[in-house]
Backbone as numpy.savetxt, mean C-alpha at the origin, in Angstrom:
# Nx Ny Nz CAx CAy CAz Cx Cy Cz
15.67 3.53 -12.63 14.89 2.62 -13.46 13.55 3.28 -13.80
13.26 2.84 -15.19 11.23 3.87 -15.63 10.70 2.31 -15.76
9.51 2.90 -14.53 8.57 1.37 -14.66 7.41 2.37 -15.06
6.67 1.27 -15.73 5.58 1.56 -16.12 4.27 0.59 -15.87
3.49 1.89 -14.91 2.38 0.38 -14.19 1.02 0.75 -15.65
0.59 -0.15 -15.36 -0.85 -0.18 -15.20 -1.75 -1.20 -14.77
-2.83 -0.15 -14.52 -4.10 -0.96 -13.16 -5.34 -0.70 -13.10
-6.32 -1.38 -13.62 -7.33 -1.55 -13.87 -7.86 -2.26 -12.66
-9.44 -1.80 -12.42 -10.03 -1.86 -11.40 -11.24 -2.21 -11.94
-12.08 -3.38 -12.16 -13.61 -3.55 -12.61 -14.57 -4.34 -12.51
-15.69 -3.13 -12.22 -16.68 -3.17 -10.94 -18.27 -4.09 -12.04
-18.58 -5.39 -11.68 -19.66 -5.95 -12.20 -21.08 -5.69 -11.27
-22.01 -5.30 -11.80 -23.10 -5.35 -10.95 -24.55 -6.30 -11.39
-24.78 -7.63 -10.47 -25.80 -7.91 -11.05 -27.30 -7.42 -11.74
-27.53 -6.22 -10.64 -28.45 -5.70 -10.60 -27.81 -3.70 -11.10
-28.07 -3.31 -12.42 -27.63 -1.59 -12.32 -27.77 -0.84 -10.95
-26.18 -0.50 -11.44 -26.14 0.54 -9.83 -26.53 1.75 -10.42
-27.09 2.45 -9.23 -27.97 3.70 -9.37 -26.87 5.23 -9.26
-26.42 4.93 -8.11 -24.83 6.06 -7.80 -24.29 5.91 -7.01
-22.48 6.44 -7.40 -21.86 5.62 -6.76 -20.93 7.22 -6.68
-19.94 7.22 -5.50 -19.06 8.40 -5.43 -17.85 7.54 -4.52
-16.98 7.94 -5.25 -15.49 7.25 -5.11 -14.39 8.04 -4.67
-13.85 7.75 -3.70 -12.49 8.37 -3.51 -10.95 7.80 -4.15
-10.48 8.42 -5.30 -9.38 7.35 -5.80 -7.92 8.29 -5.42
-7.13 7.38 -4.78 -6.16 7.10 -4.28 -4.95 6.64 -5.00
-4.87 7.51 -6.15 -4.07 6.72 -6.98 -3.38 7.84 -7.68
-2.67 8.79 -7.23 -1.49 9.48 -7.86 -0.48 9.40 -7.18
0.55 8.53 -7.79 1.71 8.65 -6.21 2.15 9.83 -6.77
3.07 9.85 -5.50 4.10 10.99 -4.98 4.88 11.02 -5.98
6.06 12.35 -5.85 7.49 12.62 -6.61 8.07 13.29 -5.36
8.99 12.09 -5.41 10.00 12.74 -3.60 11.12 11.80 -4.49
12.78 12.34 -3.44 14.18 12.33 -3.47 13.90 10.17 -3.50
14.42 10.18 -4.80 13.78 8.30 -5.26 12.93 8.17 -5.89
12.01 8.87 -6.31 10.66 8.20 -7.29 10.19 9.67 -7.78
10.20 9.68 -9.36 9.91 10.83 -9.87 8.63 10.65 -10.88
7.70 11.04 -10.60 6.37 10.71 -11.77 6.16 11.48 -13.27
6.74 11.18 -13.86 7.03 11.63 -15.30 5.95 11.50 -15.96
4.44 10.86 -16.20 3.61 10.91 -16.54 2.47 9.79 -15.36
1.10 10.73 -15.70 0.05 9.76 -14.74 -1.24 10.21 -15.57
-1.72 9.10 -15.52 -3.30 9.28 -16.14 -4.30 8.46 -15.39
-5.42 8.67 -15.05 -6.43 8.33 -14.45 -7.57 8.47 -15.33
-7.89 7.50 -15.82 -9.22 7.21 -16.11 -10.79 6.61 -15.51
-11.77 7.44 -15.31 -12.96 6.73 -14.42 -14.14 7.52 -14.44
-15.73 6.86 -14.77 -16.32 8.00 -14.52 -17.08 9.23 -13.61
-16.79 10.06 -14.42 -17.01 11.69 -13.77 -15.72 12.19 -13.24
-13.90 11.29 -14.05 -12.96 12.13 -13.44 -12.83 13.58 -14.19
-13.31 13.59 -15.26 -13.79 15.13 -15.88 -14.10 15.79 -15.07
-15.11 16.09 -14.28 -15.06 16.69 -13.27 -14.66 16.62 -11.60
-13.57 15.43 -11.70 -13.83 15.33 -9.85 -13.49 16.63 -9.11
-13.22 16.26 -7.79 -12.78 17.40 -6.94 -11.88 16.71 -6.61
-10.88 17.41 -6.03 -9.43 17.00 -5.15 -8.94 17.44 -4.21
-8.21 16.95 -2.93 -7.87 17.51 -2.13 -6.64 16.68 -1.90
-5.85 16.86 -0.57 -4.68 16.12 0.47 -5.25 15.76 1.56
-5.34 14.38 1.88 -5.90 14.17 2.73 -5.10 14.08 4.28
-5.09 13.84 5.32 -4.17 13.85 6.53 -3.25 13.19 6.22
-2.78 12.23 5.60 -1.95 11.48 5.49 -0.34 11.64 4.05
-1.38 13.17 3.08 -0.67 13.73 2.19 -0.70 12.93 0.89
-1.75 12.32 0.99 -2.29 11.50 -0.43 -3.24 12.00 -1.18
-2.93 12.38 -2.65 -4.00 13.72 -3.45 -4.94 12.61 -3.35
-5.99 12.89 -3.01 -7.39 12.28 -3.73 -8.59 13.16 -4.35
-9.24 12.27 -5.45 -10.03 12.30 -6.78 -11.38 12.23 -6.36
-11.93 12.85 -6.28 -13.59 12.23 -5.44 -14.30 12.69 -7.09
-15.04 11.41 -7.35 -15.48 11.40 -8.46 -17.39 10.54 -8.44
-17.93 11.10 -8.91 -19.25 10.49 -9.06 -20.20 10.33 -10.08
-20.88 9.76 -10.65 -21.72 9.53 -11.28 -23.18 8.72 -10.92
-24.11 9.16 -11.75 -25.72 8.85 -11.47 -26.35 7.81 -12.84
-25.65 7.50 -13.48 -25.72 6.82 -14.89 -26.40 5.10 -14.30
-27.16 4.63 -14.27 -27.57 3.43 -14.08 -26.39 2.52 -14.73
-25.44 2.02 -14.43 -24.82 0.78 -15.21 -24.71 -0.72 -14.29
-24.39 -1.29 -15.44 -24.10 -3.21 -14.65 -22.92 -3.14 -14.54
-21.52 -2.10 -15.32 -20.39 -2.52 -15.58 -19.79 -1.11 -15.42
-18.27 -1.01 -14.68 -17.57 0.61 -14.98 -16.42 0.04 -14.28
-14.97 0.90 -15.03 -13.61 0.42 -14.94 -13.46 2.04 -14.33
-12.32 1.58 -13.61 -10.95 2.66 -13.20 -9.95 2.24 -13.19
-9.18 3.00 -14.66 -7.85 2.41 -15.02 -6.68 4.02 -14.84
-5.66 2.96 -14.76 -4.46 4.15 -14.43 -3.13 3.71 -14.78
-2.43 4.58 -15.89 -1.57 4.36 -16.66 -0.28 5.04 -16.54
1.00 5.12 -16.13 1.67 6.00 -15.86 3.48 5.52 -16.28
4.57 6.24 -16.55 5.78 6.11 -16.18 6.30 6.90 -15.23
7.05 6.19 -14.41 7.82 6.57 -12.66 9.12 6.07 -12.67
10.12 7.23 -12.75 11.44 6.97 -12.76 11.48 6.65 -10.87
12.96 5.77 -11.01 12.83 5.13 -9.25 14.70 5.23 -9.28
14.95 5.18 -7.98 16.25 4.95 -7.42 16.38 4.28 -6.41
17.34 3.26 -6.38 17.42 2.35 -5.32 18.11 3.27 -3.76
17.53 3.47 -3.17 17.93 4.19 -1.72 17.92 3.16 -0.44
17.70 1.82 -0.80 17.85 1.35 0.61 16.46 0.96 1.36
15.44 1.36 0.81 14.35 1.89 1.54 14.23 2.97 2.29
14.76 3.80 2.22 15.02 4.72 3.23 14.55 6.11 2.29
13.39 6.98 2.69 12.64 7.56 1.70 12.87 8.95 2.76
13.41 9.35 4.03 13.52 10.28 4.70 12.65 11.03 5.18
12.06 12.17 5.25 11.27 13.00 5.70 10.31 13.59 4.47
9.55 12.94 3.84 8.94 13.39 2.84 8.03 14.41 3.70
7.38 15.25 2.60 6.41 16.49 3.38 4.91 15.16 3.38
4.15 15.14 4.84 3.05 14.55 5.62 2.12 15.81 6.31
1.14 15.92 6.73 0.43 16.69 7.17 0.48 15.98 8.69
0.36 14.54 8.55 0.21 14.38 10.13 1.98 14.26 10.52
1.61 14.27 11.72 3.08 14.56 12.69 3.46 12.99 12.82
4.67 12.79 13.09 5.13 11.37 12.92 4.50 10.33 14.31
4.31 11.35 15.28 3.16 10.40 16.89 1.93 10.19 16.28
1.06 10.34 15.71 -0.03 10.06 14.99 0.17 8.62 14.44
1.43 8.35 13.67 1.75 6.87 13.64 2.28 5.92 14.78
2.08 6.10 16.08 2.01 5.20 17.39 0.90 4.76 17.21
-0.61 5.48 16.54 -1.94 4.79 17.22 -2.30 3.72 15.97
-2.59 2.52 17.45 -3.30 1.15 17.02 -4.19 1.13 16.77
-5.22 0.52 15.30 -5.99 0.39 14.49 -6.85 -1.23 14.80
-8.11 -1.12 14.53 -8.47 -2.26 14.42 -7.71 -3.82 13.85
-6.92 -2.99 12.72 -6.14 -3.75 12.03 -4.79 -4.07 12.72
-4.31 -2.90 13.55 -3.14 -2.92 13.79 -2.97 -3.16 15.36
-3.82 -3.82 16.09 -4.07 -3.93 17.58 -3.25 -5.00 17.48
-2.39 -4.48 19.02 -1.19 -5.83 19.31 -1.81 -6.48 20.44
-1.43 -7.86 19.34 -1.82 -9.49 20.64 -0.59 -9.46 21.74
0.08 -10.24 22.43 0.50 -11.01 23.11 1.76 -11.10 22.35
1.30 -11.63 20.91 2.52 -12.28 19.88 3.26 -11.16 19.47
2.25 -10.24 19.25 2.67 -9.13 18.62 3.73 -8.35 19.41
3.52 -8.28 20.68 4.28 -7.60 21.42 5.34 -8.15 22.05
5.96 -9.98 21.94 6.80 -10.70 21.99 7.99 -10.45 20.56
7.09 -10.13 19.53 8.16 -9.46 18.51 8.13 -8.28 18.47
7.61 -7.40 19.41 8.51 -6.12 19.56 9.38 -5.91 20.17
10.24 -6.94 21.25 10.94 -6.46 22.12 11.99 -6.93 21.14
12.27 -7.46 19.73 13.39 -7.52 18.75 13.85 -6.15 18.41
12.89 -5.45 18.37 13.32 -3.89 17.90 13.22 -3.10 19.21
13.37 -3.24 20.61 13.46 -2.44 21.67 14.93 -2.33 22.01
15.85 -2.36 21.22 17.58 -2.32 21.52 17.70 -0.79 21.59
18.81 -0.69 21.51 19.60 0.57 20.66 19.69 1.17 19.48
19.83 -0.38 18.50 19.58 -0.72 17.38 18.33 -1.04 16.67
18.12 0.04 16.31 16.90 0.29 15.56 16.55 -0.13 14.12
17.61 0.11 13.81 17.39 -0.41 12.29 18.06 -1.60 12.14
18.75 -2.84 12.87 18.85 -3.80 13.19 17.65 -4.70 13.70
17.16 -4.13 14.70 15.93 -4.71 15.15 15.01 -4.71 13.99
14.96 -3.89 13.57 13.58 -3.92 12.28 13.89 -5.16 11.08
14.80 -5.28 10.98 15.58 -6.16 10.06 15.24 -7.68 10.22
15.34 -7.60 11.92 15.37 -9.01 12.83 13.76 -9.35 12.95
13.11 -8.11 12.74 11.57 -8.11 13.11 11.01 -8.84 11.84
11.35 -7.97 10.80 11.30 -8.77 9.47 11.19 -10.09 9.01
12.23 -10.34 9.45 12.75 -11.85 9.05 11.58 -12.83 10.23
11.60 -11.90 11.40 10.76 -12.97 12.33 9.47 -13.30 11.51
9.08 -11.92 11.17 7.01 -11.96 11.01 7.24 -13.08 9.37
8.57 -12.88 8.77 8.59 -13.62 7.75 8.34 -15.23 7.85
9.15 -15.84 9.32 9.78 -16.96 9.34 8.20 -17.10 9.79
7.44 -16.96 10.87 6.25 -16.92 10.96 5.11 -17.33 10.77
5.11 -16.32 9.70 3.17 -16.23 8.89 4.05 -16.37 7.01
3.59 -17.92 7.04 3.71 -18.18 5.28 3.18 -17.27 4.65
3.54 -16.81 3.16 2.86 -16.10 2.27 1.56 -17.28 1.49
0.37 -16.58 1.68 -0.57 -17.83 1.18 -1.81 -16.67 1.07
-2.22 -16.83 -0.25 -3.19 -15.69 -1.16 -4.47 -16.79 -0.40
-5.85 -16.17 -0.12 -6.87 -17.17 -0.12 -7.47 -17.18 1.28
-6.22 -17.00 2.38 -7.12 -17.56 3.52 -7.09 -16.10 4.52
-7.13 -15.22 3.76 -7.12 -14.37 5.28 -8.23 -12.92 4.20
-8.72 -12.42 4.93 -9.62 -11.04 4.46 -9.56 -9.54 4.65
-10.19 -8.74 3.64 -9.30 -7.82 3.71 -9.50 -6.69 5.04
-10.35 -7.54 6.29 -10.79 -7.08 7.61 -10.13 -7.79 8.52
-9.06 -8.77 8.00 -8.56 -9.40 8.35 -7.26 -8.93 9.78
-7.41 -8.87 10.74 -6.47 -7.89 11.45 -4.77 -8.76 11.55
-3.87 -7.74 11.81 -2.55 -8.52 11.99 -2.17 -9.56 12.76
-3.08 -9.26 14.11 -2.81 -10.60 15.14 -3.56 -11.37 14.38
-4.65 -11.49 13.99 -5.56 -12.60 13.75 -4.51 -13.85 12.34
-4.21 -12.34 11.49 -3.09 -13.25 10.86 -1.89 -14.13 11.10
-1.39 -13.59 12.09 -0.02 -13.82 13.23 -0.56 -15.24 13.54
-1.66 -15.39 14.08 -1.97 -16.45 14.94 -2.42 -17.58 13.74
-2.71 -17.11 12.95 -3.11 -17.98 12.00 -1.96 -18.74 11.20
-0.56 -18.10 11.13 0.58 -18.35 10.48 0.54 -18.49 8.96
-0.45 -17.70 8.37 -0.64 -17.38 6.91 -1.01 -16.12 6.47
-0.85 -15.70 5.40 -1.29 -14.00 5.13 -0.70 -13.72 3.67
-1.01 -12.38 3.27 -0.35 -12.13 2.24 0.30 -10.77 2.27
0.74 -9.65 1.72 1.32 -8.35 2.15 1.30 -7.76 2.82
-0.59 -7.29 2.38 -1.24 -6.74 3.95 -1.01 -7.12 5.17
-1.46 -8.42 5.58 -1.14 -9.29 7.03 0.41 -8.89 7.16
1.40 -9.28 6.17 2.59 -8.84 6.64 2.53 -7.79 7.33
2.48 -6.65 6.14 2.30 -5.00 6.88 2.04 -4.89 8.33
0.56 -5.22 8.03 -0.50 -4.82 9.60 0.57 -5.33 10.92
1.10 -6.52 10.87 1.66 -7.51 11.87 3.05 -6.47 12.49
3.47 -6.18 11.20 4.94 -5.57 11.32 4.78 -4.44 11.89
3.76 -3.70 11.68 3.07 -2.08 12.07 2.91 -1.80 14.03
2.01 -2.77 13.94 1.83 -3.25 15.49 3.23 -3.01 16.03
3.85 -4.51 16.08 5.04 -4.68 16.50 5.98 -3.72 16.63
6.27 -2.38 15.85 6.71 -1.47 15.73 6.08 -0.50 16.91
4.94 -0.22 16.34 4.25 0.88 17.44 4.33 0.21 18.89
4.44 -0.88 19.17 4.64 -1.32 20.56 5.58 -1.01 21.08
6.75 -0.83 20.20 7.93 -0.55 20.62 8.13 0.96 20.52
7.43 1.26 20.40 7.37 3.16 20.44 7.87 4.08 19.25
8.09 2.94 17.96 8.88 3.61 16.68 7.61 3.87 15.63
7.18 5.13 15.65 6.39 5.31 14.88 6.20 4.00 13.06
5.13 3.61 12.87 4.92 2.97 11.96 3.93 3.42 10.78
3.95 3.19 9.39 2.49 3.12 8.79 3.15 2.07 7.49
1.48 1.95 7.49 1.14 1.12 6.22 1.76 1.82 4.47
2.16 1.64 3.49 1.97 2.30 2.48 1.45 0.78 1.16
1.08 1.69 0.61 0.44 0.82 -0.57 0.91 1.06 -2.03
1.67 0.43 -3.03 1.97 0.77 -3.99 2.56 -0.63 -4.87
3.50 -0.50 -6.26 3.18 -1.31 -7.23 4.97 -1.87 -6.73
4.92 -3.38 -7.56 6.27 -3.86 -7.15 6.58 -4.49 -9.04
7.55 -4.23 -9.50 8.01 -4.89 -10.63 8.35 -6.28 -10.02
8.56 -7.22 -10.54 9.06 -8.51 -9.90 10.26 -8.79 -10.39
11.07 -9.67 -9.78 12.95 -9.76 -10.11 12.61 -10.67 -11.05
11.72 -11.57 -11.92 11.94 -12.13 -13.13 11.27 -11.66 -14.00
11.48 -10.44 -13.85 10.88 -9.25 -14.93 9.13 -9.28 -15.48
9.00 -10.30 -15.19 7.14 -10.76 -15.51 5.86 -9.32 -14.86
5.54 -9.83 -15.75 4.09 -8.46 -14.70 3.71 -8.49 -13.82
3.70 -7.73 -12.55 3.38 -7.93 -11.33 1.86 -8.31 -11.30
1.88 -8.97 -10.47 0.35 -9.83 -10.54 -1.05 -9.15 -9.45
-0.47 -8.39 -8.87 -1.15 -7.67 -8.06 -0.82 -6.39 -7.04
-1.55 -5.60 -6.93 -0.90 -4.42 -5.86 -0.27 -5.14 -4.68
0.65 -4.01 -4.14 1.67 -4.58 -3.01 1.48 -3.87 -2.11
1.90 -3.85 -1.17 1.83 -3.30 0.31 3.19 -3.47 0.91
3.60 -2.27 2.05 4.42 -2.87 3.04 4.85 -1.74 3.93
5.56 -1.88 4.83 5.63 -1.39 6.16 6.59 0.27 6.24
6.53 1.07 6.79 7.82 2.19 6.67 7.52 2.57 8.66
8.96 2.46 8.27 9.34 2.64 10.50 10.29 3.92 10.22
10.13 5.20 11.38 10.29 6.27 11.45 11.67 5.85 12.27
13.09 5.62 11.62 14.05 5.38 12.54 15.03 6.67 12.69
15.56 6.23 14.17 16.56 7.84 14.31 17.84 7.53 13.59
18.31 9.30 13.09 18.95 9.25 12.02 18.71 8.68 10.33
17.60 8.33 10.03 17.60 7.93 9.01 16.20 8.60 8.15
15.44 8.49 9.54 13.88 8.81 8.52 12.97 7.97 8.31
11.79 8.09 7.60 10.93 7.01 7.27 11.81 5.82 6.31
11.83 4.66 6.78 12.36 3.75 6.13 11.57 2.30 5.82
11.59 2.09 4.38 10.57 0.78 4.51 11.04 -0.50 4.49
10.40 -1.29 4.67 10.24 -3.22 5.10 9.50 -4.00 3.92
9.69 -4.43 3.59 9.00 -5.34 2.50 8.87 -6.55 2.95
7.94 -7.22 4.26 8.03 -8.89 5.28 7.69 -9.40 4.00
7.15 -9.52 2.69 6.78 -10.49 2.61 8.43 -10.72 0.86
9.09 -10.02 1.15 9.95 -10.13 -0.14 11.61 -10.59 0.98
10.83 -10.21 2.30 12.21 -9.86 3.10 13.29 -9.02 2.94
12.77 -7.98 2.20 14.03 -6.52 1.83 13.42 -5.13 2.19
14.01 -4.64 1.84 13.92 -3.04 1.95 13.74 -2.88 0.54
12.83 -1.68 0.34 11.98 -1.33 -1.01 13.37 -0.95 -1.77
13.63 -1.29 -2.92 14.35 -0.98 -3.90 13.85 -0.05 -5.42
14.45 -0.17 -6.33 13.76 0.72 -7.39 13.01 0.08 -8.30
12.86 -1.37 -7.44 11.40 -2.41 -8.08 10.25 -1.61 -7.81
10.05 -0.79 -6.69 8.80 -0.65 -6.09 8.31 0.87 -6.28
7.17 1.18 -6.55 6.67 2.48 -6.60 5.67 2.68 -5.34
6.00 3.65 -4.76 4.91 4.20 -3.63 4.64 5.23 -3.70
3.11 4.44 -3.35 1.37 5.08 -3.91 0.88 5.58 -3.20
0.64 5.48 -1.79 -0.53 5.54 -0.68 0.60 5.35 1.05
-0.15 6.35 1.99 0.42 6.04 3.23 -0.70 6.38 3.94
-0.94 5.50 5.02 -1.60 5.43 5.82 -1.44 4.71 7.55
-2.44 4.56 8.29 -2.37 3.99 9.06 -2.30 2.56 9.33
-3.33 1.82 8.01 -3.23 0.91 7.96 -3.54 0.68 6.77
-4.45 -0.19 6.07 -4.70 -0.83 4.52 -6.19 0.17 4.10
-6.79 0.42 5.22 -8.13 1.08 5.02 -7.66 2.83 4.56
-6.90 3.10 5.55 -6.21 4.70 5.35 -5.64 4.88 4.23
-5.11 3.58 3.73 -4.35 3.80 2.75 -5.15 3.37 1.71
-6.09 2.52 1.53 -6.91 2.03 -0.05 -6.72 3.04 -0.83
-6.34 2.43 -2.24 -6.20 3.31 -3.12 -8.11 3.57 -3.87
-8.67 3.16 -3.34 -10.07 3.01 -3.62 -11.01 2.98 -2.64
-11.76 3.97 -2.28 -12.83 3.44 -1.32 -13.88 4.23 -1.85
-15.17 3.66 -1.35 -16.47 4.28 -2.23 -17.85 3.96 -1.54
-18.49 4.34 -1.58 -20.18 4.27 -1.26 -21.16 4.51 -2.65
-22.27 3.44 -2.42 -23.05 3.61 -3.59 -24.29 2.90 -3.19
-25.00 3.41 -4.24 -27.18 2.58 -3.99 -26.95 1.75 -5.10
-27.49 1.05 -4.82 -28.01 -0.25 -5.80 -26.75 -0.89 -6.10
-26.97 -1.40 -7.59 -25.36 -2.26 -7.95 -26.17 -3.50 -6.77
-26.84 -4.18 -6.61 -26.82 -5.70 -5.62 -25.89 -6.57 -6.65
-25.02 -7.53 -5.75 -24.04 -8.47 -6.59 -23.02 -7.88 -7.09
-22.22 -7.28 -6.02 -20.89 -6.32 -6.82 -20.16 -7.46 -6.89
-19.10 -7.39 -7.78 -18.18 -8.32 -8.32 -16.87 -7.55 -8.51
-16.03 -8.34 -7.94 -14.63 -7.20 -8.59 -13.47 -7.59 -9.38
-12.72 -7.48 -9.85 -11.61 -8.03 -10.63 -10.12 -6.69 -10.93
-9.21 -6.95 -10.40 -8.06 -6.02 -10.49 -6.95 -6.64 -11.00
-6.51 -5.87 -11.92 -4.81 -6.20 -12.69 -4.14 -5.10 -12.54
-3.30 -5.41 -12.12 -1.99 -4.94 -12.27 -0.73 -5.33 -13.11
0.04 -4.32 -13.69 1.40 -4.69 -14.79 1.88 -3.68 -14.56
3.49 -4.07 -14.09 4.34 -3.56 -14.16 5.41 -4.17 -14.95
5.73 -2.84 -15.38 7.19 -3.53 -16.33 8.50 -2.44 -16.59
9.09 -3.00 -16.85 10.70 -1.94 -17.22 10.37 -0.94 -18.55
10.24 0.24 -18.74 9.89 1.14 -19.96 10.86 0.03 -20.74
9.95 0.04 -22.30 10.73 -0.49 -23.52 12.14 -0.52 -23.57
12.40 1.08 -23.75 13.75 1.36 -24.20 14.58 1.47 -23.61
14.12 1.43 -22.24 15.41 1.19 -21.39 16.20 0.13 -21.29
15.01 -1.13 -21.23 15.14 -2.28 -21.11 15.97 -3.21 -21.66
15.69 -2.75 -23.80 16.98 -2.94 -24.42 17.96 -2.20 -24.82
18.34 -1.53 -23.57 19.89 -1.00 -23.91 20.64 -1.75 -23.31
């Protein structure tokens, strides 16, 4: 399938910000399932950024500017051919080693609860348990936009019995690493099954299972990533993984606003 995102990011400042330097997180990958056929990044000073791979094997854009403004966008436009695999994305090339994903994060520290749904995935059955884990953190913590933050940690969500992707993720991550199966966060775009524009970035879980490889979880769709989904970002948790993080002077009264659209390329669509 060729989806085609785009995602706009834009930053209001009551007061002109003075300078600001950004790390953007926003070229996915091309691995065996998702092929990036075109990507554009727009933002200013990406004319000149610098770039690197960071530990986690995500190119990032470090971009800055000194321009006094109230107002500045970072938009990103692309087509990404996809294949439905199951979720199961295998051994992509990572810089960190797959034990690096055992360690618990502010975000990803296991409660009590957390570690009552890990003993679902402490079988034999590994990729059964994850399945069962799924459905638990699903049956759980309702999907509900509004009440949880984006410092928001997984138990805190767990206990709260509401959340939205992230909280899924974080919850599912834990639970995993308790059980000794390497986990991380990834961050990327989801087409939706009634073809409409996806309404916001997505998130969700990938567990390092034997025989299979990195394989992902989607708690809050209850599936395994299909060729709805493009992945953007891997990390430890939502922070490792932001497709955006930044430091800046001035700007008092930041304001933010993000869209996302995804959709089926034109011409595929009507054949």
């Amino acid at each position: 399938m060729r989806l085609v995102v785009k995602h706009l990011t834009r930053y209001r400042y009551d007061h002109p910000l003075a300078h600001m330097v950004q790390q953007l997180r926003l070229t996915p990958p091309t691995f065996p399932g998702q092929a990036v056929l075109s990507w554009r990044i727009d933002a200013p000073g990406m004319d000149t950024a610098a770039h690197y791979t960071d530990a986690f094997g995500n190119l990032v854009h470090v971009v800055s500017h000194r321009d006094p403004v109230s107002e500045l966008e970072v938009a990103v436009e692309g087509t990404i051919e996809t294949q439905d695999r199951a979720g199961v994305v295998g051994d992509i090339p990572c810089p960190a080693p797959d034990m690096v994903f055992l360690r618990f994060t502010p975000l990803t520290e296991a409660s009590a609860a957390i570690r009552t749904l890990a003993r679902l995935v402490a079988g034999d059955d590994a990729l059964s348990g994850c399945h069962a884990l799924m459905q638990a953190i699903r049956d759980k913590v309702a999907y509900r936009t509004g009440v949880t933050e984006v410092d928001t940690s997984g138990a805190e969500a767990l206990a709260a019995g509401e959340g939205v992707c992230q909280d899924h993720a974080h919850i599912f991550i834990a639970a995993a690493r308790s059980a000794g199966l390497p986990a991380r966060y990834i961050s990327g775009y989801l087409l939706l099954e009634d073809e409409q524009e996806s309404e916001a970035h997505h998130a969700w879980a990938e567990v390092r299972l034997p025989g299979l490889g990195w394989t992902g979880f989607d708690v809050s769709n209850g599936i395994c990533p299909t060729d709805r989904y493009v992945r953007l970002t891997q990390g430890l948790d939502s922070r490792s993984a932001a497709p955006i993080r930044g430091i800046r002077r001035g700007g008092a009264g930041e304001g933010m606003d993000v869209e996302v659209a995804v959709t089926r390329e034109a011409a595929q669509s009507q054949q």
